[in-house]
CHARMM internal coordinates of N, CA and C (Angstrom, degrees):
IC EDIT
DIST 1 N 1 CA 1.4506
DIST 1 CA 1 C 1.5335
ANGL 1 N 1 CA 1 C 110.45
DIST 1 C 2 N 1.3367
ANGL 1 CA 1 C 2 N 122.32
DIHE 1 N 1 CA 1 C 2 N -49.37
DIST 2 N 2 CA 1.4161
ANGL 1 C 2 N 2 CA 135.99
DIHE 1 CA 1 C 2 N 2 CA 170.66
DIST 2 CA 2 C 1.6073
ANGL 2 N 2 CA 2 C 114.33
DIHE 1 C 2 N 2 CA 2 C -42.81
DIST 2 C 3 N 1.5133
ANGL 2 CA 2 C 3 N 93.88
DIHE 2 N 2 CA 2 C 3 N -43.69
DIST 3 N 3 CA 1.9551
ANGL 2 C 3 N 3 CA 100.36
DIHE 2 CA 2 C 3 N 3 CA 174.04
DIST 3 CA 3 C 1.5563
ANGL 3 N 3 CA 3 C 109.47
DIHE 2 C 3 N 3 CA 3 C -60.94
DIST 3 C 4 N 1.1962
ANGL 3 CA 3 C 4 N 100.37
DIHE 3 N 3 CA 3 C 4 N -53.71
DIST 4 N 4 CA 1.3404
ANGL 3 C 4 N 4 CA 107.73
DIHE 3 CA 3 C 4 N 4 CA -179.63
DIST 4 CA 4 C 1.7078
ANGL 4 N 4 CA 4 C 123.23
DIHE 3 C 4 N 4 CA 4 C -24.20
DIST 4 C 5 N 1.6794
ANGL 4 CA 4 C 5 N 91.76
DIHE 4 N 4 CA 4 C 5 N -97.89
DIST 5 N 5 CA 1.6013
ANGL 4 C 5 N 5 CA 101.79
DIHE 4 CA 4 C 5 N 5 CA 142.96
DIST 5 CA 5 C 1.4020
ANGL 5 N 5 CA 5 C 129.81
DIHE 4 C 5 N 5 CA 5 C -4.93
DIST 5 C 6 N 1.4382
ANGL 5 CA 5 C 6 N 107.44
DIHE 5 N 5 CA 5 C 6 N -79.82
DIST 6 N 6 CA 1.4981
ANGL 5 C 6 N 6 CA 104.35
DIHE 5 CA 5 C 6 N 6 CA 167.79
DIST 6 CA 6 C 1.5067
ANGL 6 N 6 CA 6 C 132.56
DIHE 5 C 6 N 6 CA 6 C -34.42
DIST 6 C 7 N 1.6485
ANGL 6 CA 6 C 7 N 103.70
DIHE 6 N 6 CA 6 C 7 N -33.30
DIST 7 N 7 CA 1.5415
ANGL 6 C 7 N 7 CA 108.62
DIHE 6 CA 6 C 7 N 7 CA -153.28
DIST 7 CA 7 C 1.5391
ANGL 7 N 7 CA 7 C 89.77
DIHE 6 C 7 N 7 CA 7 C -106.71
DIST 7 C 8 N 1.3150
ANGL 7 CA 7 C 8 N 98.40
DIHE 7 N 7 CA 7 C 8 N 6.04
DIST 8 N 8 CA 2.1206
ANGL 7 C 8 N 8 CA 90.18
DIHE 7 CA 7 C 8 N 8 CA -173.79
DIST 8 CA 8 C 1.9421
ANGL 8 N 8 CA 8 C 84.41
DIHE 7 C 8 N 8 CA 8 C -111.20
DIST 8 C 9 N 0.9860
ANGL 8 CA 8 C 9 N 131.08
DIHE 8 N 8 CA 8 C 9 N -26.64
DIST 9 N 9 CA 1.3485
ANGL 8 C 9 N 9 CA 128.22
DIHE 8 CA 8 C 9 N 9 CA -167.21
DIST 9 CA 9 C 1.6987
ANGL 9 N 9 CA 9 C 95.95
DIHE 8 C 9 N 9 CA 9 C -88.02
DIST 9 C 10 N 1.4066
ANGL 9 CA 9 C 10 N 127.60
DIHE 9 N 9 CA 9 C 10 N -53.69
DIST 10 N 10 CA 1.2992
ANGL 9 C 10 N 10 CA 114.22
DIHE 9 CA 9 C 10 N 10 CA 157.26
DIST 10 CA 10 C 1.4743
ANGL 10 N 10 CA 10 C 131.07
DIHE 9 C 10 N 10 CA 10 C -14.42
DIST 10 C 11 N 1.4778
ANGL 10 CA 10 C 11 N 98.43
DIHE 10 N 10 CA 10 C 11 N -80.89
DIST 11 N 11 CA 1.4617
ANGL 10 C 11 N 11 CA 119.85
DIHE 10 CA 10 C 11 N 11 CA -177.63
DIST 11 CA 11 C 1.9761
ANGL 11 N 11 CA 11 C 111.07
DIHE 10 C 11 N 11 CA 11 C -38.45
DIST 11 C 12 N 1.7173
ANGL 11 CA 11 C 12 N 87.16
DIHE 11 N 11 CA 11 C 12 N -57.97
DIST 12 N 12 CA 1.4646
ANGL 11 C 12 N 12 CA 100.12
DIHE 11 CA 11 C 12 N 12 CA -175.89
DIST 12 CA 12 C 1.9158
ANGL 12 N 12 CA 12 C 103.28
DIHE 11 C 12 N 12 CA 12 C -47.07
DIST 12 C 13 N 1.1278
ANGL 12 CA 12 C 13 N 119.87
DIHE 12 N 12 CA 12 C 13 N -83.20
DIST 13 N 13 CA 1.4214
ANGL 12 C 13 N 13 CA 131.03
DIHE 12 CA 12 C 13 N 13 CA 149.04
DIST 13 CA 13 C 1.7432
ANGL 13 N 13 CA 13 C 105.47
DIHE 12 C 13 N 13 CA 13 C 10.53
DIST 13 C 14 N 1.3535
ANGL 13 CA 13 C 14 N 108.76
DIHE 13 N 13 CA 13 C 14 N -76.32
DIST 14 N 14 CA 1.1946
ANGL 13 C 14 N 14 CA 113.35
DIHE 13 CA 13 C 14 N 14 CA -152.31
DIST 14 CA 14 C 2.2203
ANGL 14 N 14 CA 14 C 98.44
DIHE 13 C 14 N 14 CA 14 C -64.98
DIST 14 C 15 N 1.3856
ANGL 14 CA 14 C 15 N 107.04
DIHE 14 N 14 CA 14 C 15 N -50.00
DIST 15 N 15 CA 1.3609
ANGL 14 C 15 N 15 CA 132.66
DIHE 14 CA 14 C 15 N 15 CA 150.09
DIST 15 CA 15 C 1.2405
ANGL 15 N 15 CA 15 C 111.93
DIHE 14 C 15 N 15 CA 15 C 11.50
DIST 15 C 16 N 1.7141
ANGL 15 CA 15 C 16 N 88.56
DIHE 15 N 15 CA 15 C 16 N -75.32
DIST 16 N 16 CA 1.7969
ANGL 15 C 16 N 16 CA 99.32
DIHE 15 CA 15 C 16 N 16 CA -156.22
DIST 16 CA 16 C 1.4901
ANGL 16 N 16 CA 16 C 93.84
DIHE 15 C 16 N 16 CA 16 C -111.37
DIST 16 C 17 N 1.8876
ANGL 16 CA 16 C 17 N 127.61
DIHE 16 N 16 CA 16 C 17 N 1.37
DIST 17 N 17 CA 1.8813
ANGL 16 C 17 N 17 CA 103.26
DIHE 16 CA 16 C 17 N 17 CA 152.25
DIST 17 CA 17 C 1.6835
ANGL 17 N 17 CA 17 C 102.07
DIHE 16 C 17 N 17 CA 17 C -92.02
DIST 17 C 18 N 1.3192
ANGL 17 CA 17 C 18 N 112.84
DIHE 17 N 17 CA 17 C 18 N 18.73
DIST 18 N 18 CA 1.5967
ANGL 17 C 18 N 18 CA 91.99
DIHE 17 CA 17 C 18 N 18 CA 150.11
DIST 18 CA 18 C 1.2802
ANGL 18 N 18 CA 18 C 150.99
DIHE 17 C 18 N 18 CA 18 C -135.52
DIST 18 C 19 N 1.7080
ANGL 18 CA 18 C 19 N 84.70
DIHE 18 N 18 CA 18 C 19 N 28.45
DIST 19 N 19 CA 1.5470
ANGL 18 C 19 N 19 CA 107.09
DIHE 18 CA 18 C 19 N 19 CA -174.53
DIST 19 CA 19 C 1.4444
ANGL 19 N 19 CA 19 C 80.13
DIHE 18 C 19 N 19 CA 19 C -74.62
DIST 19 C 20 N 1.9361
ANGL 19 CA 19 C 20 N 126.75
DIHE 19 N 19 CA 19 C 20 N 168.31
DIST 20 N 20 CA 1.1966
ANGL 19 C 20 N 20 CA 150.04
DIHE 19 CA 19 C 20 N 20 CA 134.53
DIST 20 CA 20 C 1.4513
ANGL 20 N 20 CA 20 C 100.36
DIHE 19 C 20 N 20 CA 20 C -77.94
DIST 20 C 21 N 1.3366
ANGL 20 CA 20 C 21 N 104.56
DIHE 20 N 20 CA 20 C 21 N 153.51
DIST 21 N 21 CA 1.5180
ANGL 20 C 21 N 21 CA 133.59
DIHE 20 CA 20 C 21 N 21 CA 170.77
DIST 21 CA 21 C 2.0197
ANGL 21 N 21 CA 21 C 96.04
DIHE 20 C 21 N 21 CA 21 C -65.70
DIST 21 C 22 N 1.3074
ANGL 21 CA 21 C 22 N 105.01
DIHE 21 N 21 CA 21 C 22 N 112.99
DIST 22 N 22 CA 1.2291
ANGL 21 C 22 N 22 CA 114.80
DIHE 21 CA 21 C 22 N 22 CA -168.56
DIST 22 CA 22 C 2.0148
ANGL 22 N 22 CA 22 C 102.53
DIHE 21 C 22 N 22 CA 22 C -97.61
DIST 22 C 23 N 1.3244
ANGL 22 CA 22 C 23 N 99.70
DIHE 22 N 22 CA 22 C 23 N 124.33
DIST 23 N 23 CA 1.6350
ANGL 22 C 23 N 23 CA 88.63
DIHE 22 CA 22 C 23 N 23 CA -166.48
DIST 23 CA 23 C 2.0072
ANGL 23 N 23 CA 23 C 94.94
DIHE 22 C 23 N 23 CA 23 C -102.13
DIST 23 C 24 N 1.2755
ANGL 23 CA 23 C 24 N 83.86
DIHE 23 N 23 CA 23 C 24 N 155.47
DIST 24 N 24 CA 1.3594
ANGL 23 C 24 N 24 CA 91.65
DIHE 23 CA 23 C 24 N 24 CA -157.18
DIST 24 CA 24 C 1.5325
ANGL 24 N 24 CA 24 C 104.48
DIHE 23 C 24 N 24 CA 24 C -60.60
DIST 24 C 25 N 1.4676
ANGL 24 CA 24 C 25 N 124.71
DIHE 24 N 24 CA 24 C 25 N 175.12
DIST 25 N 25 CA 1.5568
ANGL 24 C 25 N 25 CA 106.21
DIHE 24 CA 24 C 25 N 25 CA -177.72
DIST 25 CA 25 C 1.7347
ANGL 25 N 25 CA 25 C 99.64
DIHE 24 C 25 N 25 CA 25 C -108.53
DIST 25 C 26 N 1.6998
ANGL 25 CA 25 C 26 N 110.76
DIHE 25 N 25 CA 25 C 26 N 172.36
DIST 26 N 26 CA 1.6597
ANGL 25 C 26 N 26 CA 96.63
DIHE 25 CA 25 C 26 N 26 CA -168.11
DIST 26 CA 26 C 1.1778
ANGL 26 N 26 CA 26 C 91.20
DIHE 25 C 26 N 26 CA 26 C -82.13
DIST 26 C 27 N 1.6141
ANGL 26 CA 26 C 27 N 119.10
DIHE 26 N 26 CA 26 C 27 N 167.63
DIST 27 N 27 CA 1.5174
ANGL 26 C 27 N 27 CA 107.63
DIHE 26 CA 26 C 27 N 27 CA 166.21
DIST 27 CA 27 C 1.5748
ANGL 27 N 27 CA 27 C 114.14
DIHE 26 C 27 N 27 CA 27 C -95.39
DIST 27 C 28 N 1.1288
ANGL 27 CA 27 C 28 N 78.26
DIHE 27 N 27 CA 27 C 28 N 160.96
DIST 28 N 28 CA 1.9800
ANGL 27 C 28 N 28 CA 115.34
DIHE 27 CA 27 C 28 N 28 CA -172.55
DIST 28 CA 28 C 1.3516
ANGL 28 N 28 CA 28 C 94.92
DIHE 27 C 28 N 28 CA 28 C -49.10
DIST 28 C 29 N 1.3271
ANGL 28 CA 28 C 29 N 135.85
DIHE 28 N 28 CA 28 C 29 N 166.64
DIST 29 N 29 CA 1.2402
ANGL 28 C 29 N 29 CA 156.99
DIHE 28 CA 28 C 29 N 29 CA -146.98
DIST 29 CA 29 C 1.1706
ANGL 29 N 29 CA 29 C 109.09
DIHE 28 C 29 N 29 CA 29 C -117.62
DIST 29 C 30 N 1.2774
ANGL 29 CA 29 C 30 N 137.07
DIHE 29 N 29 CA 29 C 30 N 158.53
DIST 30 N 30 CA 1.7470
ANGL 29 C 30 N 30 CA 133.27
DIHE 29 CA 29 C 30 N 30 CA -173.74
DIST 30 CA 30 C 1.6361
ANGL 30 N 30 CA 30 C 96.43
DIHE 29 C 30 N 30 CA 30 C -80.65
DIST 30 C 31 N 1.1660
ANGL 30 CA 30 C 31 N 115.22
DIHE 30 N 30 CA 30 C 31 N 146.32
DIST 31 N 31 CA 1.7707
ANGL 30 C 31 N 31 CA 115.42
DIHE 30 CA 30 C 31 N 31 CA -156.43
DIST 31 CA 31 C 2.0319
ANGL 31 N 31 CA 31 C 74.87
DIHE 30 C 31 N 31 CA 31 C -89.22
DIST 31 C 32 N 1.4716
ANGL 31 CA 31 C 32 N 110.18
DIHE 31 N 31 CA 31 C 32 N 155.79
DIST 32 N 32 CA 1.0750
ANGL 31 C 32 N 32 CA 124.77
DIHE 31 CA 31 C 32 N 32 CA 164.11
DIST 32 CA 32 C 1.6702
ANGL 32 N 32 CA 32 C 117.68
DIHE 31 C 32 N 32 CA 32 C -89.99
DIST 32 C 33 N 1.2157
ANGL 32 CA 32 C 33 N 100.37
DIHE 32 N 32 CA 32 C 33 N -28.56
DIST 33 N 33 CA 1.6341
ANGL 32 C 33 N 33 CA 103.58
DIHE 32 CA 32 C 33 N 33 CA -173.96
DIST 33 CA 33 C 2.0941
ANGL 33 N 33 CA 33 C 108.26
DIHE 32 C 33 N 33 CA 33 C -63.08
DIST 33 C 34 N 1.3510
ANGL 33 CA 33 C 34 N 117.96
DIHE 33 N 33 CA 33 C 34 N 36.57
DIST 34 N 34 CA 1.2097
ANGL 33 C 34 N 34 CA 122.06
DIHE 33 CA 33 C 34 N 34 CA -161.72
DIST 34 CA 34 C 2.1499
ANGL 34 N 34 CA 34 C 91.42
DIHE 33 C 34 N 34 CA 34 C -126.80
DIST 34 C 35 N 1.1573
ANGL 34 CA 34 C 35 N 112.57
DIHE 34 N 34 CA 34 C 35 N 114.68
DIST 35 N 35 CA 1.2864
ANGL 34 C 35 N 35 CA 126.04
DIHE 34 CA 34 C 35 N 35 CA 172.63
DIST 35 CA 35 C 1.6482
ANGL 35 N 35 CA 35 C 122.44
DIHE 34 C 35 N 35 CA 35 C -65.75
DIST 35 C 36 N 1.1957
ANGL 35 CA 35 C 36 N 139.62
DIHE 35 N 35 CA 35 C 36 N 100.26
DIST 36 N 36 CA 1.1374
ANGL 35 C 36 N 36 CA 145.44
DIHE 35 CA 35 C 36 N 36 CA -163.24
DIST 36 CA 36 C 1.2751
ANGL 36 N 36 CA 36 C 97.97
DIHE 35 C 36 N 36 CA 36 C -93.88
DIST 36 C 37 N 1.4814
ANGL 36 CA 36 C 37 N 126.28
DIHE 36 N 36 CA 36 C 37 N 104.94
DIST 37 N 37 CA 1.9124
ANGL 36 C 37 N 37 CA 107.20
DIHE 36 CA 36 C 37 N 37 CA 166.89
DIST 37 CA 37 C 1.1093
ANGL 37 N 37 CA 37 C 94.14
DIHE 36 C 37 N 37 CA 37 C -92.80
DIST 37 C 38 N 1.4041
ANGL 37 CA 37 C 38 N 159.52
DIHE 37 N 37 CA 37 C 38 N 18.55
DIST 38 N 38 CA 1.2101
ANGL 37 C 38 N 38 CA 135.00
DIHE 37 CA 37 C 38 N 38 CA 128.71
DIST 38 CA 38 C 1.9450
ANGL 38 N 38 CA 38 C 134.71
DIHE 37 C 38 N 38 CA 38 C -36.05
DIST 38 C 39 N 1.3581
ANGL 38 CA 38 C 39 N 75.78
DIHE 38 N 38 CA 38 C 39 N -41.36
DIST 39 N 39 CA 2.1842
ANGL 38 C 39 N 39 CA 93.81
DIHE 38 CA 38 C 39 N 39 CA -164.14
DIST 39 CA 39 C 2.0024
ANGL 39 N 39 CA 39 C 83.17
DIHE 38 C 39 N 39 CA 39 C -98.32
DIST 39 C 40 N 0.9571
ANGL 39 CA 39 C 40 N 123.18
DIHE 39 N 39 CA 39 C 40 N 16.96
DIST 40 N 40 CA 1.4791
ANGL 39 C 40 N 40 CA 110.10
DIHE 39 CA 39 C 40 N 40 CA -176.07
DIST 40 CA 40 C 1.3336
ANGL 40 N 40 CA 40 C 107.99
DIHE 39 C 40 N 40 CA 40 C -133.12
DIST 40 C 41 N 1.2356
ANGL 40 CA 40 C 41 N 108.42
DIHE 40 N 40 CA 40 C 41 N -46.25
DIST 41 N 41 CA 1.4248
ANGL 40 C 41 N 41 CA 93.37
DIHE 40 CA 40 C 41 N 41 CA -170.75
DIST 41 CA 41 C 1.6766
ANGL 41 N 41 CA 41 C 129.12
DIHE 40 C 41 N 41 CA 41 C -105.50
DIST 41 C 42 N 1.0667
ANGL 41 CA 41 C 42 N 109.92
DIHE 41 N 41 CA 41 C 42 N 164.15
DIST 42 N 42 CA 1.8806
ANGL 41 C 42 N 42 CA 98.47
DIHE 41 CA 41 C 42 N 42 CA -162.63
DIST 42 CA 42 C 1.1793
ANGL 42 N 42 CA 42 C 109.08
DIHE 41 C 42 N 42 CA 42 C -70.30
DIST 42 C 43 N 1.6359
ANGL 42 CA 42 C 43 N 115.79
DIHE 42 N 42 CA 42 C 43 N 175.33
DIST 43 N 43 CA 1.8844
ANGL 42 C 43 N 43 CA 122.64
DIHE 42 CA 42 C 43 N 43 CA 171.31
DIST 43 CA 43 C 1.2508
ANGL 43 N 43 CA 43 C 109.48
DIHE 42 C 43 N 43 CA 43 C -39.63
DIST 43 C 44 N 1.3891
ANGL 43 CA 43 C 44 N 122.37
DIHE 43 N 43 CA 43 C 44 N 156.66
DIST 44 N 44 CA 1.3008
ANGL 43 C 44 N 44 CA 96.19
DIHE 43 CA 43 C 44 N 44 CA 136.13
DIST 44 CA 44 C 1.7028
ANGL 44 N 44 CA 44 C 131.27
DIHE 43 C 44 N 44 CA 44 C -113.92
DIST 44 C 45 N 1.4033
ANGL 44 CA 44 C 45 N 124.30
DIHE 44 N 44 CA 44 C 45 N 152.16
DIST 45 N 45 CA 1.5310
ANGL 44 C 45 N 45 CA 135.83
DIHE 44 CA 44 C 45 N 45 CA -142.26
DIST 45 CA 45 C 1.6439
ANGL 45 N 45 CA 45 C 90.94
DIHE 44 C 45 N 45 CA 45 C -101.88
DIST 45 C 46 N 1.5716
ANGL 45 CA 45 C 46 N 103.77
DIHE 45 N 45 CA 45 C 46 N 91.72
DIST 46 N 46 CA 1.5321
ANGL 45 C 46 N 46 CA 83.87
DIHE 45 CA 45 C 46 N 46 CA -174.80
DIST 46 CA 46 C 2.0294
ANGL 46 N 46 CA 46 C 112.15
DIHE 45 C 46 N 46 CA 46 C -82.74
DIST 46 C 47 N 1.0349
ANGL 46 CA 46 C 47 N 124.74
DIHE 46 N 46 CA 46 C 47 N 165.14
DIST 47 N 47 CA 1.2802
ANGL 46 C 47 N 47 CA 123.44
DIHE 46 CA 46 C 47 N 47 CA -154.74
DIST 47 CA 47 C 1.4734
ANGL 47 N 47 CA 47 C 93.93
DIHE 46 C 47 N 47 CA 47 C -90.71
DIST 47 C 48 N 2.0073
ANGL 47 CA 47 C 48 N 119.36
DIHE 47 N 47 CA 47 C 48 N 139.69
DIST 48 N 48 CA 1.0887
ANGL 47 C 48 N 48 CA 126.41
DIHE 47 CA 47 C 48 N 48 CA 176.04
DIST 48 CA 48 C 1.1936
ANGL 48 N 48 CA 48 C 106.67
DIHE 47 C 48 N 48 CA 48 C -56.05
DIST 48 C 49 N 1.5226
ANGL 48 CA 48 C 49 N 118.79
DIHE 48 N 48 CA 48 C 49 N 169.62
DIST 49 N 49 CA 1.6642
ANGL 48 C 49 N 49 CA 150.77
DIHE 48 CA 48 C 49 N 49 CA 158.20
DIST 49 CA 49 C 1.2402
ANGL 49 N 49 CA 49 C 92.98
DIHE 48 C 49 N 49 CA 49 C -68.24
DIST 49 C 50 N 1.4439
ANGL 49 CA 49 C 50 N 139.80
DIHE 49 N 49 CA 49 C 50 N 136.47
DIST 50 N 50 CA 1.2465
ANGL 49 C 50 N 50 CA 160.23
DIHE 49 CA 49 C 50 N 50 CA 143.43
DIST 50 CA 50 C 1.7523
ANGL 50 N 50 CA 50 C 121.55
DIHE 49 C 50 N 50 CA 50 C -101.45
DIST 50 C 51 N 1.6674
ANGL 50 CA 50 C 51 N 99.89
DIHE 50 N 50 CA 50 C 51 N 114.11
DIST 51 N 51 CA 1.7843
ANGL 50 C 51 N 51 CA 85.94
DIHE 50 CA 50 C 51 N 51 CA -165.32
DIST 51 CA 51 C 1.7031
ANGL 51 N 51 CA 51 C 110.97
DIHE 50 C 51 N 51 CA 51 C -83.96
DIST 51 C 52 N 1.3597
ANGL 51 CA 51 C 52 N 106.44
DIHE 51 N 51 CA 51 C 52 N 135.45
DIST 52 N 52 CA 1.5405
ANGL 51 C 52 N 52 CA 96.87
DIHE 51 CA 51 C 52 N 52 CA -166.37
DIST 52 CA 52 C 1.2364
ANGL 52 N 52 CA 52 C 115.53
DIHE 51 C 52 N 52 CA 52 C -54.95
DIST 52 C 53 N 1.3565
ANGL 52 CA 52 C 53 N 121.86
DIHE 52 N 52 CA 52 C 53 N 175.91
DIST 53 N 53 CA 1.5339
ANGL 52 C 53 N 53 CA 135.27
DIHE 52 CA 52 C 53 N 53 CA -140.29
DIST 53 CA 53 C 2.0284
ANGL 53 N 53 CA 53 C 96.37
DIHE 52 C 53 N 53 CA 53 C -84.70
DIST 53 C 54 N 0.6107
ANGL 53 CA 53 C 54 N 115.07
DIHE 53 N 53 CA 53 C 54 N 131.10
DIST 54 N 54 CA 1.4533
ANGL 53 C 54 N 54 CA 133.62
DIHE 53 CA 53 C 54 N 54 CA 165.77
DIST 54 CA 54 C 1.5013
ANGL 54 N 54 CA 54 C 106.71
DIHE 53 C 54 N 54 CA 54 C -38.34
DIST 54 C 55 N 1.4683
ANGL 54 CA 54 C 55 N 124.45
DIHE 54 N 54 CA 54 C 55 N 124.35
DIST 55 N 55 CA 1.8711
ANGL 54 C 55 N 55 CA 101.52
DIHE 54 CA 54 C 55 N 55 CA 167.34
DIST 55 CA 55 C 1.2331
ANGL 55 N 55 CA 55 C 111.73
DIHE 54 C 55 N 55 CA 55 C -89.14
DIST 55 C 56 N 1.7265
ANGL 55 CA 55 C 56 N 115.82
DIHE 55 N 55 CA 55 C 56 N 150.22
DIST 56 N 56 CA 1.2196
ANGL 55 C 56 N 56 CA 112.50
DIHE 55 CA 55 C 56 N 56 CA -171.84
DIST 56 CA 56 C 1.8897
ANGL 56 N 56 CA 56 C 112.87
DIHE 55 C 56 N 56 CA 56 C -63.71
END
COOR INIT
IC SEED 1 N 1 CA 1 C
IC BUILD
């Protein structure tokens, strides 16, 4: 049982003195394939007040 142990605490050991210091990666870019109806589509023209019609 003691071997055991040993040979799993080794390994582990050996593991992590041979990872390299892993540097983080930059991040990825905002994907373009994403539709903005802000930047696309026009104002909108909301329709005047019209004062109703006068009676004759």
């Amino acid at each position: 049982m003691e071997e055991i142990l040993a040979s799993i605490r080794r390994i582990i050991a050996d593991d992590q003195a041979a990872k390299p210091a892993e540097i983080a990666p930059s991040p990825e870019p905002e994907p373009d394939d994403v539709l903005d109806l802000a930047e696309v589509a026009e104002p909108v023209i909301r329709p005047r007040a019209v004062a109703p019609p006068e009676p004759p």
